[in-house]
N, C-alpha and C positions, 0 to 999 in steps of 0.2 A: 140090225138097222137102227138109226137113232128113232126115239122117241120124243119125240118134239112139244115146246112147251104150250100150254093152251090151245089145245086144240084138236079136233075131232081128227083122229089120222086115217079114219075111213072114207072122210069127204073134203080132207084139207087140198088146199092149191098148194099144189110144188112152192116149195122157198127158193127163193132165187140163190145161185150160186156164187159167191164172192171169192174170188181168187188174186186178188187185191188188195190193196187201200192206202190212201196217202193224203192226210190232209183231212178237207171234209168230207171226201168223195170214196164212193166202195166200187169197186170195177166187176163185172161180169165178164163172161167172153164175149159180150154184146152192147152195151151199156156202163156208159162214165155215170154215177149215181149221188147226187148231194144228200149223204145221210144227216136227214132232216128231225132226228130223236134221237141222234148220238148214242146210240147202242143201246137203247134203254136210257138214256139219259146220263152216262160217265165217261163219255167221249170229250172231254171240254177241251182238250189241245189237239183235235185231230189225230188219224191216224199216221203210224209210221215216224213221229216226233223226234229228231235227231238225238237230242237231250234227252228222253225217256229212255231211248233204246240203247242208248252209251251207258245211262246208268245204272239200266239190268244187266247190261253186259259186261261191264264194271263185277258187279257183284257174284255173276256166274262164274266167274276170274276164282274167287275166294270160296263160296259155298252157296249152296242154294236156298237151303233148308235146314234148322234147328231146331230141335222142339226147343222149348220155352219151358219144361216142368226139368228142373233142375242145372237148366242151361242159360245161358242168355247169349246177348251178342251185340256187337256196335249198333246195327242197322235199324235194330226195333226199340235200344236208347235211345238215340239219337230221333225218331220219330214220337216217342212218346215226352223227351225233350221238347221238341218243336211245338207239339200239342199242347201242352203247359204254356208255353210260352203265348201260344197263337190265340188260344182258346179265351173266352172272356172269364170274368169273375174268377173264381177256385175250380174251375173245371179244369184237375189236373192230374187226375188217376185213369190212367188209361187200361184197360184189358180188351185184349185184341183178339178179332175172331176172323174168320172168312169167306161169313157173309153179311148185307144188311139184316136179313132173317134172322140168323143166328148170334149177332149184335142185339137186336130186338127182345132174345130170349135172354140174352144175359143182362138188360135193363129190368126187365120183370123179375124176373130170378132175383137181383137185386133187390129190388124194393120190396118185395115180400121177407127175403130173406133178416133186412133192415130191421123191420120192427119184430121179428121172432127173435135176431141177437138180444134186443135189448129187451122183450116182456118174459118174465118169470113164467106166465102163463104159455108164452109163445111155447118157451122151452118145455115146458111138460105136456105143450101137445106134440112133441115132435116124439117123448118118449110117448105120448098115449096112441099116436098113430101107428107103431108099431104094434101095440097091443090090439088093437082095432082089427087084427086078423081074429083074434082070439075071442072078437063076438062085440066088441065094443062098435058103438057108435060113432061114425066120423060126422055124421049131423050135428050130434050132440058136441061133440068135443068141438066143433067151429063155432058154434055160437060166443064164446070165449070173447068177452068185451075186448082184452087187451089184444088181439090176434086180430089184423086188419088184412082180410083175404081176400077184400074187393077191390077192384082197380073200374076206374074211368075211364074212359074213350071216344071219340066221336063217332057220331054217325058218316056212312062212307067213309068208313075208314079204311086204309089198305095197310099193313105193316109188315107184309109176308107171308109165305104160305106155308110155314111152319106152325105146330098146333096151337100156342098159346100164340102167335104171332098171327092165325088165324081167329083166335076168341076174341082179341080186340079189334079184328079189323071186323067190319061192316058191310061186305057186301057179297051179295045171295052169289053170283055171279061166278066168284071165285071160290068162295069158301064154301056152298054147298055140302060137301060131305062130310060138316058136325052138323047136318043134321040124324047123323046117326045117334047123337051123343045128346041130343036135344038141350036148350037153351042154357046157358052156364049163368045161377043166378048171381052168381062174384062178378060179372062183367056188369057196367049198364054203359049204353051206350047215347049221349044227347047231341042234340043240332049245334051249329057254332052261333049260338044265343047265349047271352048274358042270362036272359030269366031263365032260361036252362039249365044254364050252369050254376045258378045260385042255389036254384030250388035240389038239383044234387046234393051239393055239398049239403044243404039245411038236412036232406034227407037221409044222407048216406057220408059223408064226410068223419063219424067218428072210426068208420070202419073202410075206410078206404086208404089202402097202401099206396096208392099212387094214380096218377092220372096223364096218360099219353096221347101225346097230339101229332098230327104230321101239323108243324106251324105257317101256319098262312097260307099253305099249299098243298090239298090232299091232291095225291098224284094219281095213282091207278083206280082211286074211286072217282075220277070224271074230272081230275083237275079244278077244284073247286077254291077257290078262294077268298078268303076272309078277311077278316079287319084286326088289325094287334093289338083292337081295344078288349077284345074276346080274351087275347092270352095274357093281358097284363092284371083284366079282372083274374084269371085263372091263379094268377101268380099270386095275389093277396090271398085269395080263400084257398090256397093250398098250404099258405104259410097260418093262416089261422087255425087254422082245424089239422095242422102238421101231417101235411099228406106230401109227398114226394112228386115233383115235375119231371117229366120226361118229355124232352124233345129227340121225336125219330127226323131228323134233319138226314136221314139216309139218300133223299132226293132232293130236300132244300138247300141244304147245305154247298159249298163251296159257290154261292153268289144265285143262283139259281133263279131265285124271289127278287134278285135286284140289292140284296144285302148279305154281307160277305156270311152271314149267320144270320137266324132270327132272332137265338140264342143273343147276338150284340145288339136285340131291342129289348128282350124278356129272359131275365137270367133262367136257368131252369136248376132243377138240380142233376141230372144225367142228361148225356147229350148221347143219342147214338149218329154213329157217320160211317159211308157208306159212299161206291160209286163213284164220282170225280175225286174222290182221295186217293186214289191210284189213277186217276186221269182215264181209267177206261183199260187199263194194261193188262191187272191181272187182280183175283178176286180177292179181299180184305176187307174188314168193317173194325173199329173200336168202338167202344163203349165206355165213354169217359163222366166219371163219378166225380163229385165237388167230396170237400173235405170230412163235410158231415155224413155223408154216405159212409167213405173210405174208412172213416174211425170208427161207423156202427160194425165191421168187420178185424178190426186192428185191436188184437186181444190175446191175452195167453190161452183160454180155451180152444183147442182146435178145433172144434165143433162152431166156429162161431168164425170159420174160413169160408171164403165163396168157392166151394167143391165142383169146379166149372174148367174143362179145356178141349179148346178144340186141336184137331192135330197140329191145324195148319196156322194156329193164332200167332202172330210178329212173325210171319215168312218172311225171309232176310231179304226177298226179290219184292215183293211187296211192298216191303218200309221204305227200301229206296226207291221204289216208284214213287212211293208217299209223298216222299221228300223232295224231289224233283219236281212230283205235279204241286206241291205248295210253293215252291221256289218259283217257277215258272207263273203261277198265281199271282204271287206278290212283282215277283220283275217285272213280269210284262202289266200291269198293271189290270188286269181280270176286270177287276168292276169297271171301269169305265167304258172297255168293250163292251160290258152287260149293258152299259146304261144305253152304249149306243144302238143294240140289238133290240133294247125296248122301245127307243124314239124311233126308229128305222119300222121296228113292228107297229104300233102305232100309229106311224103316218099311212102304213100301207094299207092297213086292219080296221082302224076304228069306225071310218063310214062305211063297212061295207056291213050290207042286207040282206035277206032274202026271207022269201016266209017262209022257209023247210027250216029258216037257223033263226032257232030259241036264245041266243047268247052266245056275244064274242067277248071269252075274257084274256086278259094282257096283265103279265106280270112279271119282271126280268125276265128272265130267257127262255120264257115258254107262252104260249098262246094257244088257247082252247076256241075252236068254234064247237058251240053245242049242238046240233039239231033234234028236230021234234020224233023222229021216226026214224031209227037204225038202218034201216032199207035207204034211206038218204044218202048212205055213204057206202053201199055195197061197189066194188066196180072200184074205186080210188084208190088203192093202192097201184092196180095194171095203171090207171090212169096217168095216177104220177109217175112210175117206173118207166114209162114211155116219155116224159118229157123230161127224164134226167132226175128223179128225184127220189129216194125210198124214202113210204110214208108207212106208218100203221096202226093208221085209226081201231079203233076198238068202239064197241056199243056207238054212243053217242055223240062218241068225240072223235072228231079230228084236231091232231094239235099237234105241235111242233116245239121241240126243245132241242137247240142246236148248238152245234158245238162254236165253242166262243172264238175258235180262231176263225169266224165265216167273215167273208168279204160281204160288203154291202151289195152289190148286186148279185151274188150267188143269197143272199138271204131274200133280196126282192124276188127269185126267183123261186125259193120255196112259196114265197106267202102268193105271190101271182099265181102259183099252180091251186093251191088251195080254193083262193077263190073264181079263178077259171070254171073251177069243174060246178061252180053252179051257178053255171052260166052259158052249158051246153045247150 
């Protein structure tokens, strides 16, 4: 039987069955459905997409699948091509994975690995950690000034539920079971405050490899949203105290926020991406490094390579989804759907009230209502599923991230179902 994700499979409600889909809508044997969070959020051309489905099929034509460890192929050039091109600043080294999680591990991986190329000390703890079986200390041996084993993160934060992609993320909810592993003192985690962030860096900045944010939009920690004046401080005091940025844009990225990248307000030095890079087809993530990363690895010591590959990283079916949902991006002109998804949201959203709702927030192509008490939104998903819509609130939030090919009144019709329901 499957095992299904998040959630009690001794008390869960039956998942609805989909035997469909086309557009924005997912069909049941019962039920026309406006999937109103795009699969998770990387649904951005709808389902069944004429141009998606010719271009995987294109591809299945020639091969499906190459490894990447001694192979290459058109399909994952030609996407890390486009990446280069599309991407801002030097963000032009791509290494491919196949998931956002496992994007997420190879940005960390990275940046740790960064500053151990180049400290002499790095290097002879890599040979003392070996020895470290042999009765040595690993306490001791990290103390090591030049050996920067802490990383930054915000509070709620979500980056996946992979283990170190669990240590930066922030919240009890999901990641619960490192509390077997008790508190990791290399993580810290602060609010999206400026005197937050300063009093960090003051505090911990000479030993910190790096610092990761989901930018302007944490997603599975409650949709919360910030100000880019947050990440552009970040950006000067990471370049002072030469700490490495990481934007997981897994879920912001391709317009999401209202901006084709955040990365094109706040340069970062890694970007991972994730989810509408495949348009929702099939699973892929890159992790793309700017030039000063990519040269802390660019050596004749082979010890000083990123010892990293997933089976399925440049899946020749995947690149060319890639490539098509970027094309389709840029042709049909993406952002301005967004923008109109946000005025449309906005107009429907912004006066609406209630006292069970703590906060409505709005940001390109997602909208958050918070409420005060979880019990608030029990019952909403039948709710919606009855009037034509799949929704799935979680804890606190009800919210909606929809896929960008929606017509205007099928999106008045998500946000009307929403506040209907409190108004029973």
């Amino acid at each position: 039987m499957i095992w299904y994700p998040y959630a009690q499979m001794k008390t869960m409600t039956p998942p609805f069955k989909i035997i469909d889909a086309e557009g924005v809508y997912l069909y049941t044997e019962e039920k026309k459905l406006i999937d109103s969070i795009s699969s998770w959020w990387c649904v951005i051309h709808g389902y069944k997409n004429p141009e998606m489905n010719r271009a995987i099929a294109a591809q299945v034509e020639k091969f499906s699948h190459v490894m990447l460890g001694g192979l290459t192929h058109q399909a994952a050039e030609d996407l890390s091509d486009k990446l280069q091109a599309w991407l801002p600043g030097d963000l032009n080294y791509s290494f491919f994975s196949d998931s956002g999680s496992v994007a997420v591990e190879v940005a960390l991986k990275m940046a740790l690995q960064y500053y151990m190329n180049r400290s002499k000390k790095g290097r002879r703890l890599v040979l003392a950690l070996d020895g470290a079986h042999h009765g040595g200390s690993f306490d001791e041996m990290n103390q090591s000034e030049d050996v920067r084993t802490m990383i930054l993160a915000l509070e709620h934060a979500y980056h996946g539920d992979t283990f170190k992609a669990m240590e930066v993320g922030d919240d009890e909810d999901y990641h619960f079971v490192l509390e077997a592993y008790g508190k990791n003192r290399n993580i810290i985690h602060i609010p999206t405050e400026i005197d937050a962030l300063e009093k960090a860096f003051a505090a911990y900045g000479e030993r910190l490899n790096s610092f990761i944010v989901e930018p302007l939009l944490q997603g599975a920690g409650g949709m919360r949203m910030y100000d880019v004046s947050f990440l552009r401080r970040a950006r000067e005091l990471c370049d002072r105290y030469d700490v490495l940025l990481i934007f997981d844009e897994v879920a912001t990225g391709l317009g999401r926020t209202g901006n084709r990248f955040v990365a094109d307000l706040v340069l970062p030095d890694i970007i991972v991406l994730g989810k509408a890079l495949t348009g929702g087809y099939i699973g892929h993530a890159v992790t793309v490094a700017n030039r000063k990363v990519y040269e802390g690895f660019y050596d004749d010591d082979p010890s000083h390579a990123l010892m990293h590959g997933p089976t399925f990283m440049g899946n020749a079916l995947a690149c060319r989804a890639a490539l098509k949902s970027i094309e389709l991006f840029e042709r049909e002109d993406y952002m301005a759907k967004i923008k109109r998804i946000e005025e449309v949201t906005r107009r429907e959203m912004e006066g609406f009230s209630d006292p069970r709702v703590k906060e409505v927030r709005i940001m390109g192509g997602c909208v958050c209502v918070e409420v005060f008490d979880p019990a608030t939104l029990k019952g909403y998903q039948q709710f919606a599923y009855e009037r034509g819509v799949f929704s799935r609130p979680f804890l606190k939030y009800l919210y909606a991230m929809v896929p960008y090919v929606i017509t205007e009144d099928e999106l008045v019709k998500v946000l009307s179902t929403m506040r209907e329901w409190f108004r029973r």
